[in-house]
N, C-alpha and C positions, 0 to 999 in steps of 0.2 A: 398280316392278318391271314389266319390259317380260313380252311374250307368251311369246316362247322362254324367258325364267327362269321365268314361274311353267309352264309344260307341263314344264320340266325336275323341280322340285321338285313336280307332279305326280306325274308318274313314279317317283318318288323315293320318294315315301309311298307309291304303291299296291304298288310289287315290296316293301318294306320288311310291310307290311301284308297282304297277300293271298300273297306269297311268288312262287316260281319257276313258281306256276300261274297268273300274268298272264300268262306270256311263250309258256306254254304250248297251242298253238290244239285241242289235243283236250280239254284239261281247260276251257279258256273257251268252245269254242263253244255248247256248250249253255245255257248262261247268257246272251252274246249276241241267243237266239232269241225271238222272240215270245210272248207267253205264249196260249195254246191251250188248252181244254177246260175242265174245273174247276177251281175256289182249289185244289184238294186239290194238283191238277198242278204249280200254277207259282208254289203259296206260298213253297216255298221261295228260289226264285229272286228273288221279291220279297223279299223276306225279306233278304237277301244285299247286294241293290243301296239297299233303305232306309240300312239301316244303314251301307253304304257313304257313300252320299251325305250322313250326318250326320256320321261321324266324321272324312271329310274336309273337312267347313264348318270343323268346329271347330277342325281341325288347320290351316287358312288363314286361323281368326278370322275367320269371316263368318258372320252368321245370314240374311243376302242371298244367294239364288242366283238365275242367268239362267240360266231352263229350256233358252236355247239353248246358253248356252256349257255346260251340264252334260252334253247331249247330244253336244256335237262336240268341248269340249275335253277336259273333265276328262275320257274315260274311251275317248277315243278309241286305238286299236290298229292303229298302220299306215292310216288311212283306215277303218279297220271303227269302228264303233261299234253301240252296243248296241239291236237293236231293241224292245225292251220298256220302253223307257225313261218314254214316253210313257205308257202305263200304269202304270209306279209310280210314277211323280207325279199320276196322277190318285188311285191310290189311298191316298197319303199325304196327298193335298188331304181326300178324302173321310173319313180317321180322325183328319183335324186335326191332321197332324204339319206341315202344308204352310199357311200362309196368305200369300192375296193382298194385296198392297199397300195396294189398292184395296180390299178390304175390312177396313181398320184402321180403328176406332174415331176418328172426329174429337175429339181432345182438346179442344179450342175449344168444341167444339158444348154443349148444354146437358145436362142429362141426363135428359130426355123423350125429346129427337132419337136420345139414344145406347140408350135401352129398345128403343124402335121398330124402330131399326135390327136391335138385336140380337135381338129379338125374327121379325120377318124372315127373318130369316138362317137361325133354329133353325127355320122353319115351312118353308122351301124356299123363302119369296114372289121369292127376288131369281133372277134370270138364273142357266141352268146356266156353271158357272166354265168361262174357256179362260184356261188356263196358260200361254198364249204371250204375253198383256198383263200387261207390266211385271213387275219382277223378284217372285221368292217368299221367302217367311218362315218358316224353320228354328219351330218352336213349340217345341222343347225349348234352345233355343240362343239364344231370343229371351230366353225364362224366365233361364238364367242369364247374360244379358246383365245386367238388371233386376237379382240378386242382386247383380250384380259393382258395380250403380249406386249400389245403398244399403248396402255394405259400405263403399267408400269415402266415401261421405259420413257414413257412422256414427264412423270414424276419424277426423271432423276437426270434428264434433258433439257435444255431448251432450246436446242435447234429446232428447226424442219426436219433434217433426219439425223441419223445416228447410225454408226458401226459396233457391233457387238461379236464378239467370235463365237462360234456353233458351241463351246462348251458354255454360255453363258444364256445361251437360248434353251440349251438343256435342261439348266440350271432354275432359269423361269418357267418351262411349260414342264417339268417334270420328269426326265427321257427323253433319250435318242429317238425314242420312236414318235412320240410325241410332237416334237421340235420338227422331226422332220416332216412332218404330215403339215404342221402351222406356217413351214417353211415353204413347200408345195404351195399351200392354200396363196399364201402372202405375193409369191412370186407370180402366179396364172392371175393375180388381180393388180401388179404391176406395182405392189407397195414394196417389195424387198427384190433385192440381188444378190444372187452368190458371190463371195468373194473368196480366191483361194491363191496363197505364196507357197511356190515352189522352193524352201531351201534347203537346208540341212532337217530341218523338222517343219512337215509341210502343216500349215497355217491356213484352216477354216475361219467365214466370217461371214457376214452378210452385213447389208447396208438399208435398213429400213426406212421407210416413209412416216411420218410420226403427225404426218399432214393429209388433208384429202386426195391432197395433189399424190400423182405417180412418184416414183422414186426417181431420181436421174440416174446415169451412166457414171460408172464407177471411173474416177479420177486415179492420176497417180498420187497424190494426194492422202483418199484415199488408201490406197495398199497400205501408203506409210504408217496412216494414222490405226491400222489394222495391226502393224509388225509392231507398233508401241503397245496396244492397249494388250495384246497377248503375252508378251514382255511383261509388264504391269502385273499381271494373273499369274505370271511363271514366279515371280518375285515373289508375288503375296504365300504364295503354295509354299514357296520357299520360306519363306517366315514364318510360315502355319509349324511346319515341318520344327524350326529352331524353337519355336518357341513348346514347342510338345518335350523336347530332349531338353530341352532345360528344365521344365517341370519332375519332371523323369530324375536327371540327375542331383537336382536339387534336394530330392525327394530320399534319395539314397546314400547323399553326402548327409545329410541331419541323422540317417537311422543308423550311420554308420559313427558318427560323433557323439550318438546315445550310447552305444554301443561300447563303446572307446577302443575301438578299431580308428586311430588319429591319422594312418598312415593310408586305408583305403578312404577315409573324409578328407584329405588334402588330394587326393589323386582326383578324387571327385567335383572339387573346389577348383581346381585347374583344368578342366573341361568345363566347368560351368564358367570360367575365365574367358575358356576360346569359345566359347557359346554366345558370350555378351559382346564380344567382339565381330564376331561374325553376325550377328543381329545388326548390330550400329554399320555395320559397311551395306549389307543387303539393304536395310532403312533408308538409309542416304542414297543406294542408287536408285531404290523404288520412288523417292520423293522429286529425284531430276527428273525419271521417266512423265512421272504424272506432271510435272510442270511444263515438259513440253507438250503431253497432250491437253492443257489447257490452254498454251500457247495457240496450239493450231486451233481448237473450238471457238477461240477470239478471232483468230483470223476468218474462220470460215463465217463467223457472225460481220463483221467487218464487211467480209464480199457482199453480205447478204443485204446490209443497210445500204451499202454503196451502188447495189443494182436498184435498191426502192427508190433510192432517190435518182437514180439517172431514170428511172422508169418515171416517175414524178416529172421529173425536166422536160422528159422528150413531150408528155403527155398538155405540159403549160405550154407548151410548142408551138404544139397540134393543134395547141385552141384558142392562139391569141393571146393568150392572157399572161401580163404584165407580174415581173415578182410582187411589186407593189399592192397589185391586185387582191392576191392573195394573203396577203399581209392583213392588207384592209379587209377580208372576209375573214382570216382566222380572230381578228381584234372584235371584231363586231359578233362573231360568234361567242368570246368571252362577256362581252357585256352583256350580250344576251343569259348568259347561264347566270353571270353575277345577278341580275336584275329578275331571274327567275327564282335565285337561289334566298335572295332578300324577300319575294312574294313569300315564298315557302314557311319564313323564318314569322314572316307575320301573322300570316295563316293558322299556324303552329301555336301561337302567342295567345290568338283569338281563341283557338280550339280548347285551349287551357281553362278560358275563364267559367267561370263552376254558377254556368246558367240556371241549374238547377235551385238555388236559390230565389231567382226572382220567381214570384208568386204568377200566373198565365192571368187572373183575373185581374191583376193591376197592374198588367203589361197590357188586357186590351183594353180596360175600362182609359188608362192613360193616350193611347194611339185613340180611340174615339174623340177624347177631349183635344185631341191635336188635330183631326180630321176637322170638327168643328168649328176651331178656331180658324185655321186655315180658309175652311168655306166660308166663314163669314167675313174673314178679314179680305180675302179676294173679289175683288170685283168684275163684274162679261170685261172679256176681252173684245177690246173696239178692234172691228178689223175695217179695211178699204177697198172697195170691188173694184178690184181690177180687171173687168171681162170676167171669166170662169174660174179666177185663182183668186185666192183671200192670201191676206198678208198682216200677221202680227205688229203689232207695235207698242207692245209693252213686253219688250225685251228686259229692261231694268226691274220690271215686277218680280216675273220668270227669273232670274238671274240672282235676286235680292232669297226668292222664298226657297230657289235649291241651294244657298249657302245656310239656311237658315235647317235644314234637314239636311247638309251635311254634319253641323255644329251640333244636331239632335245626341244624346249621350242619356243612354240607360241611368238613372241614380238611384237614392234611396228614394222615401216617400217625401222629404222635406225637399231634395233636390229635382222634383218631378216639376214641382208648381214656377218654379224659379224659369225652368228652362221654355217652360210650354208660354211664360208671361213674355221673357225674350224672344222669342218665335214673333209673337202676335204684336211684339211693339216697333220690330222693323220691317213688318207689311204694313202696319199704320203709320209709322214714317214714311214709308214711301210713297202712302196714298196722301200724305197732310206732310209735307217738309217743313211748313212753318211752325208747326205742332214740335217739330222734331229738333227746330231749333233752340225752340224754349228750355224743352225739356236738355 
């Protein structure tokens, strides 16, 4: 994107965002000026321009900004630009919304060097910051650069962590310079490590945390799984590569057999020969490499179940408790969910039926006729003074009349009289059995 497109889509975002008071010079000027007297005075105006200047990193996809081009492009107005600008980058440097380049954490370095440093840093010991050396670092935008780094590699993961080499982090944050700043960020919070092999062609890496947890300490392991998966990439590049000259030649063998030039179309046909050849060999070793680095991802998954479960063991240990135990608790946790999951299934069944059909007036005019019966058909409950406590003894009433409104069931109009006449004839049994025998 050349200068006049991105100052166009400048402009584009800020009247879209700030509105017709950009274009405005009485509503801008005072924002433009210097800021003067006390925080109280020209907080807000800071205030204004922070935020400005973060929401439109974001909206350009940058957590890099040139404190010059911020000053004369982004927010430039006919040749006016904003005199205070300079000040709110110093005071965004000062609450750590703003970091220098130059002061990122050396990944490489060790991590005494990187204490030190940052130790430093929090004491005042290093040089007062000028923000006109080398570009600055969005801190809220850097943060979710790093989110955006270990989401994607969570997606194509399922360990805890993962090794990926520096071209492949480039690759995801967009740049060397990028990668390295997310690389910085990742390491001072104890989620990544550098990893680097000395051989004939020295081999970048890093080993991320893909979990909340820290990263551990790089393994031999490890390195190994580092010298494959860069391997892996050299391969693939290499196939990138065959397969472009095969397109290529194939390309030139056809216009040459158009042609009826027969003689440069077979010279052509026999490099596209040793092209397919050299594919199927580079294939086949790329395909062993990737098998043994799933070989090792099994393995490291393997250790990883193998410590839950010795962490499990030690932990039934520590507490007494019997494998049996737990046997018996994880069983009883299934019937639980089975016997929760059949509630549901009934519940569900219930919520289905299309209530909306029965009529409210001859649902309660029916529950009053049931109310009635019931009153009448019931007779005082005889109790016996025992001192200050009363004691029922018509249990078989109670027992007879809530089986009798359990068996209650919604029907039509002809099925109402049926049920509410069954109701009332076995509390009248129960009050007259010999009645009940007859009958």
């Amino acid at each position: 994107m050349n200068e006049e497109e991105s100052r166009r889509r400048i402009k584009e975002w800020l009247l879209k965002e700030v509105g017709k008071d950009w274009e405005d010079d009485v509503q801008m000027r005072p924002k433009f000026k210097g800021f003067s007297g006390q925080r109280s005075d020209w907080e807000p105006n800071y205030i204004f321009w922070k935020d400005l200047i973060i929401k439109l990193s974001r909206h350009l996809n940058l957590f890099f900004v040139n404190p010059s081009q911020v000053k004369t492009v982004w927010f430039n107005r006919g040749g006016l630009t904003p005199l205070c600008l300079d000040h709110v980058l110093l005071e965004m440097h000062n609450s750590g919304e703003l970091i220098r380049s130059s002061d990122l954490i050396d990944p490489a370095s060790g991590q005494l060097s990187q204490i030190i440093r940052r130790v430093a840093r929090l004491a005042g010991l290093s040089r007062s910051p000028d923000l006109t050396e080398g570009d600055l670092i969005i801190s809220t935008l850097l943060k979710e650069k790093a989110a955006e780094v270990i989401k994607v590699l969570s997606e194509n993961h399922w360990t805890y962590s993962c090794i990926i080499t520096i071209r492949k982090l480039q690759e995801i944050c967009g740049g060397s310079q990028e990668a390295y700043a997310v690389l910085s960020y990742l390491s001072g919070c104890g989620k990544a490590k550098y990893l680097t092999i000395n051989r004939q062609d020295v081999i970048e890496g890093v080993k991320i945390s893909l979990s909340t947890t820290a990263v551990s300490g790089p393994s031999s392991l490890d390195y190994d799984t580092l010298h494959l998966i860069w391997t892996a990439e050299k391969l693939q590049q290499q196939l990138d590569v065959i397969d472009q000259r095969y397109e290529i030649l194939r390309g030139k063998a056809l216009a040459s057999l158009k042609s009826g030039n027969k003689v440069i179309a077979l010279r052509h046909t026999r490099e596209l020969k040793l092209a397919s050849q050299s594919r199927e060999k580079c294939t086949a070793l790329l395909n062993r490499v990737e098998e043994v680095i799933r070989v090792l991802a099994d393995a490291e998954s393997s250790k990883q179940v193998t410590e839950a479960i010795r962490i499990g063991a030690r932990a039934i240990k520590e507490n007494s408790t019997s494998v049996d135990e737990v046997q018996r608790c994880l069983e009883e946790l299934d019937e639980s969910i089975a016997t929760q999951k059949e509630a549901d299934d009934v519940l569900g069944s219930v919520g289905s039926t299309t209530y909306t059909e029965i009529e409210d007036e001859d649902f309660e005019e029916e529950f009053k006729k049931l109310e009635l019966e019931i009153g009448g058909a019931l007779s005082p409950v005889p109790t016996v003074d025992m001192g200050s406590s009363k004691e029922t003894i018509s249990s078989k009433t109670a027992e007879l009349l809530s089986q009798s409104i359990a068996n209650l069931t919604i029907t039509d109009d002809v099925g109402k009289e049926t049920v509410v006449q069954d109701s009332t004839k076995a509390v009248r049994n129960n009050r007259n059995p010999e009645a009940a025998s007859k009958e």
